[in-house]
C-alpha positions, 0 to 999 in steps of 0.5 A, spaced: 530 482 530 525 487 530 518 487 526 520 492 521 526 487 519 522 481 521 516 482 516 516 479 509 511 483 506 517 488 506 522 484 501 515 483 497 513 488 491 507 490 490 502 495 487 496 498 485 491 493 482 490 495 475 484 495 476 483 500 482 483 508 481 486 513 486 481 519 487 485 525 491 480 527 497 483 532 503 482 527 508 487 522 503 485 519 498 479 513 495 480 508 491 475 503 487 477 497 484 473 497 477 472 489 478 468 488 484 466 494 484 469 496 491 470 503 495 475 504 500 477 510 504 484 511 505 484 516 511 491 519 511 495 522 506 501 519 508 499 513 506 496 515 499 503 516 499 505 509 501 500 506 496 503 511 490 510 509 492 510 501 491 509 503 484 517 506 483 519 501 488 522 494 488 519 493 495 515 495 500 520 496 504 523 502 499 516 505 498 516 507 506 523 508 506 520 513 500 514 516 503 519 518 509 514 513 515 518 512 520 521 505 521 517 504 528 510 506 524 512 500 519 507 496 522 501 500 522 503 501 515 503 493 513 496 492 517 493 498 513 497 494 506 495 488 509 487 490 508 488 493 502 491 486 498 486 483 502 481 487 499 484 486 492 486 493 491 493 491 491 496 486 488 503 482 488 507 483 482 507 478 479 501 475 480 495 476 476 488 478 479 
């Protein structure tokens, strides 16, 4: 079993917390949580991209497979969403942050 199937994060929905905005930036995009009044860079469109698709998506897997990342760069992309929920800028669906 590789670390793209192995990962539970990638059967789990998650989302943008509703209290952080996205803010469009030519290196990606920043993003704000309004309650603890963090500011966090994300440096790469792609994944902009990632962060925009968990919203359509039942799972984290569905919103890489819908930005298109390529299975192989499935853990970069789950370490960088791991330090987003982390910080609070995304949130579990169906938990209350």
């Amino acid at each position: 079993m590789t670390t793209q199937t192995a990962d539970a994060m990638l059967d789990e929905r998650w989302s943008l917390s509703t209290s952080v905005a996205l803010r469009p930036e030519p290196f990606g995009a920043l993003a704000y949580h309004f309650a603890n009044r963090r500011l966090t860079f994300l440096k790469r469109p792609e994944l902009v991209a990632v962060v925009r698709a968990l919203a359509g998506s039942t799972s984290v897997r569905g919103a890489l497979e819908s930005a298109e990342v390529p299975p192989v760069q499935w853990p970069a992309y789950l370490a960088a969403l791991r330090g987003l929920a982390s910080s609070d800028m995304l949130q579990l669906e169906g938990t209350a942050r």
